[in-house]
DRENPA-3360 file (N, C-alpha, C; in nm, 2 decimals, always signed):
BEGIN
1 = XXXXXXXX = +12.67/+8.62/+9.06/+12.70/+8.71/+9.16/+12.58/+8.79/+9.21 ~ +12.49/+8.85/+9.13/+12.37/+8.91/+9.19/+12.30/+8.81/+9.27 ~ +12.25/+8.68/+9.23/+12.18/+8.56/+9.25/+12.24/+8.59/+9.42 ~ +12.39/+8.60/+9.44/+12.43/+8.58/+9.61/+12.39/+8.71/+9.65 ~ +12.41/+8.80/+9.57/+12.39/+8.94/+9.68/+12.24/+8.94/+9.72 ~ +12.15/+8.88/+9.62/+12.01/+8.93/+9.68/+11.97/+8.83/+9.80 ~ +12.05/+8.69/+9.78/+12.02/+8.64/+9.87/+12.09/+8.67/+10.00 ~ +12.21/+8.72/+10.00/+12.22/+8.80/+10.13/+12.12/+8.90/+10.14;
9 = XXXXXXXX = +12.12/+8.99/+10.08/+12.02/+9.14/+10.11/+11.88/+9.07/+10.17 ~ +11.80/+8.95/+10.11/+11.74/+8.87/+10.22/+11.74/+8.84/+10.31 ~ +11.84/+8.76/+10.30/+11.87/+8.72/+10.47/+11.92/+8.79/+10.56 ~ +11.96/+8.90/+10.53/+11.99/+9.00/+10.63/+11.88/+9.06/+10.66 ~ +11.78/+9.13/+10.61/+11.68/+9.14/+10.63/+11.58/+9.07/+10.72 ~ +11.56/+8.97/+10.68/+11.52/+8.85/+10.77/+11.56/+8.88/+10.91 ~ +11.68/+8.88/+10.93/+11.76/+8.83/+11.03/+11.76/+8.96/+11.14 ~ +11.73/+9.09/+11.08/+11.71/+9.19/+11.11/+11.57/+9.13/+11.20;
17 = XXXXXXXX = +11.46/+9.14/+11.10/+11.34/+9.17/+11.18/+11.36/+9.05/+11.26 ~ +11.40/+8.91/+11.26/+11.40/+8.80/+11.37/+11.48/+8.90/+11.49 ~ +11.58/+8.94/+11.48/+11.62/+9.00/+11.60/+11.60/+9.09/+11.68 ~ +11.47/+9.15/+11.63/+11.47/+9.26/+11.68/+11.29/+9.32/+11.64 ~ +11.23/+9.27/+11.57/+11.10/+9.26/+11.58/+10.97/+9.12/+11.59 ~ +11.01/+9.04/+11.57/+10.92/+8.95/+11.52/+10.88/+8.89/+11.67 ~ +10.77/+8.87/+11.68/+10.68/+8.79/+11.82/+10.77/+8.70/+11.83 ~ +10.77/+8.59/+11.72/+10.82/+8.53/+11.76/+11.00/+8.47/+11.82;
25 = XXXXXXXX = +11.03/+8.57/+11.80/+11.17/+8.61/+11.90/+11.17/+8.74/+11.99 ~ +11.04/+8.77/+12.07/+11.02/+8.86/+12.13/+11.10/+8.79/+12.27 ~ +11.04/+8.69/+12.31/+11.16/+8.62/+12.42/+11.31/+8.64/+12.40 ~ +11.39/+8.67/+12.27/+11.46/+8.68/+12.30/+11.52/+8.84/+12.28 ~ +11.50/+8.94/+12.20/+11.46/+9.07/+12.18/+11.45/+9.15/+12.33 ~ +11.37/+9.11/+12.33/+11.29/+9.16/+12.48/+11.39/+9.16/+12.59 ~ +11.52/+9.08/+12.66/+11.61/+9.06/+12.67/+11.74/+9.13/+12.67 ~ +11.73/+9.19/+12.56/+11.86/+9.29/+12.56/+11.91/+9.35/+12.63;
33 = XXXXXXXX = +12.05/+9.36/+12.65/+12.07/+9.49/+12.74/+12.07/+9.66/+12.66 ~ +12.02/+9.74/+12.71/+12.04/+9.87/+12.64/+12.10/+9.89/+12.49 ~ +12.31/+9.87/+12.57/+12.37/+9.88/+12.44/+12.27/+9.80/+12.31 ~ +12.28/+9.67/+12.30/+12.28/+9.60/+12.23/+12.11/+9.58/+12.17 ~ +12.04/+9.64/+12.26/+11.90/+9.65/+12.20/+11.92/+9.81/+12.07 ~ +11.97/+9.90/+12.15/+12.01/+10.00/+12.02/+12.06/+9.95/+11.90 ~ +12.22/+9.83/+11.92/+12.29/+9.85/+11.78/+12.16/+9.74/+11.70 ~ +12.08/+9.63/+11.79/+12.03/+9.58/+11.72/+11.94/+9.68/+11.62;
41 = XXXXXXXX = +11.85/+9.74/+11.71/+11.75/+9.80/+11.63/+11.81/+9.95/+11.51 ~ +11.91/+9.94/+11.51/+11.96/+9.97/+11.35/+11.93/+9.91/+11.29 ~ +11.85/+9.95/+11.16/+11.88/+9.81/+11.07/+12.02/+9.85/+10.97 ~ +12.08/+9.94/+10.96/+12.18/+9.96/+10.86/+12.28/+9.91/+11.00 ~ +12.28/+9.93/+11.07/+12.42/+9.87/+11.16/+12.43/+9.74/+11.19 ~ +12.33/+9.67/+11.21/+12.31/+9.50/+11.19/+12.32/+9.51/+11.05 ~ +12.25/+9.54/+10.99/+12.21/+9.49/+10.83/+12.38/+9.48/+10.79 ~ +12.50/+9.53/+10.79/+12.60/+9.54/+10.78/+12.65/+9.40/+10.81;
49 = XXXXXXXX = +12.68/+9.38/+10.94/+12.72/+9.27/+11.01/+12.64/+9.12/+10.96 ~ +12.47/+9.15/+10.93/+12.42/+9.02/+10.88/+12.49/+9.01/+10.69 ~ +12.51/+9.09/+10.68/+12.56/+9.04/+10.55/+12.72/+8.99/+10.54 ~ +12.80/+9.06/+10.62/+12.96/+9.08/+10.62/+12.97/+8.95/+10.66 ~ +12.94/+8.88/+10.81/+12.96/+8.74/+10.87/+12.93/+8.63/+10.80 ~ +12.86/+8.61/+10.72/+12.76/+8.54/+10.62/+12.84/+8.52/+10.50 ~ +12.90/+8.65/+10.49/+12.96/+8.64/+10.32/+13.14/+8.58/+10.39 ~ +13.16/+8.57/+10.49/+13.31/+8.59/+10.54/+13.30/+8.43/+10.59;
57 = XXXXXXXX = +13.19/+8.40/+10.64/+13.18/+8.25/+10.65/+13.22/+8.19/+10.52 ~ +13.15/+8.25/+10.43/+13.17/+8.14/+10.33/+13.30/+8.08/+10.27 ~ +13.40/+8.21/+10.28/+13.54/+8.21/+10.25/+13.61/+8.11/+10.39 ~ +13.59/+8.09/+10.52/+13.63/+8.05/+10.59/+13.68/+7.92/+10.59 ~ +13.61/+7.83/+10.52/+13.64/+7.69/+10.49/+13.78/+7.63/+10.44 ~ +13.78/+7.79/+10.31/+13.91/+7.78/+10.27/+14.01/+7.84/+10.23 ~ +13.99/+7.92/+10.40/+14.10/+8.04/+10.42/+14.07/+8.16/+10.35 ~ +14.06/+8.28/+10.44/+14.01/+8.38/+10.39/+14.15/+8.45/+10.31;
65 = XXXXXXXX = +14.11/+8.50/+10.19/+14.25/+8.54/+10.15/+14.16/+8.67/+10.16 ~ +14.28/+8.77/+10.03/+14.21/+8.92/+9.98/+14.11/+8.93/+9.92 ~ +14.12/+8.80/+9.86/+13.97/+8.86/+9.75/+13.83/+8.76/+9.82 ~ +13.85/+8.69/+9.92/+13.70/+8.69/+10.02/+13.68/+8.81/+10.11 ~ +13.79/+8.86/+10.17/+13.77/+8.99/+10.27/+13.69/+9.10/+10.19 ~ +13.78/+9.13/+10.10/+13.71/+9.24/+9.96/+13.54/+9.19/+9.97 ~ +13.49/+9.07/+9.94/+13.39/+9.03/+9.89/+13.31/+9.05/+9.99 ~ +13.34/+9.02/+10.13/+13.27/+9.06/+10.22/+13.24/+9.14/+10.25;
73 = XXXXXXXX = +13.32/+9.22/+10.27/+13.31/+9.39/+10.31/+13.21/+9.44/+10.23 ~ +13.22/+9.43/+10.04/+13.14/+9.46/+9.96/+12.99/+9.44/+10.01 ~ +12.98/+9.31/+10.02/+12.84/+9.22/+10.01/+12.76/+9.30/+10.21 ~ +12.84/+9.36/+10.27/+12.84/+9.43/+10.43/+12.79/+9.56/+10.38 ~ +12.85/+9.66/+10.32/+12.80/+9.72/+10.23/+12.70/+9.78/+10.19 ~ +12.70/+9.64/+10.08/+12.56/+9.66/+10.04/+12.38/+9.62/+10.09 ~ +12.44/+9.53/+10.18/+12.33/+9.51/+10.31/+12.31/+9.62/+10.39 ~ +12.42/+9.66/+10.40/+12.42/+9.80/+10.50/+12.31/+9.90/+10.48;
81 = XXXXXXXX = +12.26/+9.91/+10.30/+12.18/+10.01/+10.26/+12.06/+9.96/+10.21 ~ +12.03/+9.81/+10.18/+11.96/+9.72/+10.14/+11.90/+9.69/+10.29 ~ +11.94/+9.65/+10.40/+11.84/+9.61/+10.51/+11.70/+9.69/+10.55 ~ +11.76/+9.84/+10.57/+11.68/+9.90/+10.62/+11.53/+9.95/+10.50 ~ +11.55/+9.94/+10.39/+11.45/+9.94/+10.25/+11.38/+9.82/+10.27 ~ +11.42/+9.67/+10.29/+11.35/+9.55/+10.26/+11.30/+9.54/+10.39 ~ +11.34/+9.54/+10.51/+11.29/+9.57/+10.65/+11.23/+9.67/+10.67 ~ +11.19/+9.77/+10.63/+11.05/+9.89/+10.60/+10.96/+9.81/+10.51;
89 = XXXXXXXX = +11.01/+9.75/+10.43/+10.90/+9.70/+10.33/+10.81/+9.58/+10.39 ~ +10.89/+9.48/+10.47/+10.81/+9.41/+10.51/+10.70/+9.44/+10.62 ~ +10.78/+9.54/+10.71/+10.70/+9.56/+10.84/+10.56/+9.66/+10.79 ~ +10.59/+9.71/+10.66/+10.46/+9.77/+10.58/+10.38/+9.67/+10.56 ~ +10.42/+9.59/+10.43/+10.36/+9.48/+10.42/+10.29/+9.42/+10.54 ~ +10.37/+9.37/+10.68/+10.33/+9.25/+10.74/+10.22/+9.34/+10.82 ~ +10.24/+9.53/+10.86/+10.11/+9.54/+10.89/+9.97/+9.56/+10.79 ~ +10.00/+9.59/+10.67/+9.87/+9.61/+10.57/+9.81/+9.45/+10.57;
97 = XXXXXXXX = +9.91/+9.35/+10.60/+9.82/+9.22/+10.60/+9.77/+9.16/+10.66 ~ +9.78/+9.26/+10.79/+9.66/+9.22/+10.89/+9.63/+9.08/+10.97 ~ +9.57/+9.05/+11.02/+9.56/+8.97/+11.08/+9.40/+8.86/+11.11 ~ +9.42/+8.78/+11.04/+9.28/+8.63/+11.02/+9.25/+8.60/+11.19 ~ +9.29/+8.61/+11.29/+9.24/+8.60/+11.45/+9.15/+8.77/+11.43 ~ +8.99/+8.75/+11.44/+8.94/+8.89/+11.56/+8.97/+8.93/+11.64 ~ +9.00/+9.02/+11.65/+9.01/+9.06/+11.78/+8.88/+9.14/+11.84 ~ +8.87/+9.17/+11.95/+8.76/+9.21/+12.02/+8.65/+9.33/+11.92;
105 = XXXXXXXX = +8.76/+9.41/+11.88/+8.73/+9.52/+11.85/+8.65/+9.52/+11.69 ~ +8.72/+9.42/+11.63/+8.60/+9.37/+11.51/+8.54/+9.28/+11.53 ~ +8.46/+9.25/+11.59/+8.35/+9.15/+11.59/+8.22/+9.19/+11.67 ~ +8.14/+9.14/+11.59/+8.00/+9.17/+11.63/+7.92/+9.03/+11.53 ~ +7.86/+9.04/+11.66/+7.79/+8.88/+11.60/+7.70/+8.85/+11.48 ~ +7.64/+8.99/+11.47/+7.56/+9.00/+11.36/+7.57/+9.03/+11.28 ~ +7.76/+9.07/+11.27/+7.82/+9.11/+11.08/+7.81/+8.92/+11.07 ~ +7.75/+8.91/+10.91/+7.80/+8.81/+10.83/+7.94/+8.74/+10.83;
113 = XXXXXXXX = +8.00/+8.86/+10.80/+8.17/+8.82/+10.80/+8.22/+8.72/+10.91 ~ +8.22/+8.83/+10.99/+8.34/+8.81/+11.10/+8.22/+8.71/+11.26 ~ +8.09/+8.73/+11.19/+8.01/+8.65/+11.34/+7.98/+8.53/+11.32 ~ +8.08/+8.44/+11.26/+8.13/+8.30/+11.31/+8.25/+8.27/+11.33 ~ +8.36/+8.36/+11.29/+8.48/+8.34/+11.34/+8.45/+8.44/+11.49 ~ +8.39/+8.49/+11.57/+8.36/+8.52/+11.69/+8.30/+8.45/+11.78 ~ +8.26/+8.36/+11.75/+8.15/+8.25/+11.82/+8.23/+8.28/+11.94 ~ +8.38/+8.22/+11.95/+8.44/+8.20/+12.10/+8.48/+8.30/+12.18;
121 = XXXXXXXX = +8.43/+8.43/+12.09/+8.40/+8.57/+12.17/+8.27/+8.61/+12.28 ~ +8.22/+8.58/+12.18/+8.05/+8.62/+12.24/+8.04/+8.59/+12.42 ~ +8.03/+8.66/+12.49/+8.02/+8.62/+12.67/+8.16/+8.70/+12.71 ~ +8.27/+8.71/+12.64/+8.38/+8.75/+12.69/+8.35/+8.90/+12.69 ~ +8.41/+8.96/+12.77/+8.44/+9.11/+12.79/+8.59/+9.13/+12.72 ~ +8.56/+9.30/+12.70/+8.73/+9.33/+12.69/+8.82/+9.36/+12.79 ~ +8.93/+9.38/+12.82/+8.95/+9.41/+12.95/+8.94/+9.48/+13.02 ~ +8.92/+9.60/+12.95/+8.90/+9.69/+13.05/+8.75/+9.71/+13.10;
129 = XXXXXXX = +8.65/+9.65/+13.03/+8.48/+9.61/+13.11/+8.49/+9.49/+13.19 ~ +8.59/+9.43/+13.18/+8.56/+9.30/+13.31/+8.64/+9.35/+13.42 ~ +8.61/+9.28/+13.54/+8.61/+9.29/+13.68/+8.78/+9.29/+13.68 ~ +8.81/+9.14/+13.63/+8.96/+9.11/+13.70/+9.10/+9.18/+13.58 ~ +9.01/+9.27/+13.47/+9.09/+9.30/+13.39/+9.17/+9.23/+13.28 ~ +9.11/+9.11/+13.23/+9.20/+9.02/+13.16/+9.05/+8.95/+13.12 ~ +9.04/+8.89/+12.99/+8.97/+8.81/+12.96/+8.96/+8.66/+13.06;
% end
């Protein structure tokens, strides 16, 4: 039983930051209407719903009785208070880990480090020193 709750409290989490932060579902994030950009960006009000649907699927196949409803609601729950902890944690995490592309602002050609992963810098401006404002 723990073995499923954590793996919901994961994937709700997950499912949190794909909806609602990650680039790469910014296409679809980006998108929302008002309402639904708010309930997304709860993570305890999604985190709820990613766990409860998930856990109520699973009962679906073969008929939800009392004791899948029960299990769901529980496992809803406890995502509810688990999303927003593990979704703080990562978006800590994913910014303390930074990022392997330079960006403008660290590179200089004559640090050791970083002045060969800049090579395809060097000649470019940032944008707001060049003319047309865009690299």
């Amino acid at each position: 039983m723990i073995v499923v709750f954590v793996a919901h409290a994961l994937v709700a989490a997950a499912l949190f930051y794909l909806g609602s932060r990650a680039l790469i579902t910014q296409w679809l994030w980006s998108r929302y209407p008002q309402r639904i950009a708010t309930f997304m960006d709860c993570a305890a009000c999604s985190g709820f719903w990613y766990g409860f649907l998930p856990a109520l699927g699973r009962h679906v196949h073969n008929g939800v009785d009392f004791e899948g409803a029960i299990t769901a609601i529980v496992i809803g729950l406890c995502t509810l208070v688990t999303t927003p902890m593990l979704a703080a944690l990562m978006q800590l995490s994913i910014e303390h880990l930074g990022s392997s592309v330079p960006s403008h602002e660290m590179c200089d050609a004559a640090d050791p480090i970083y002045g060969q992963r800049c090579e395809h810098l060097v000649g470019h401006k940032p944008p707001h020193e060049s003319a047309e404002g865009t690299w």
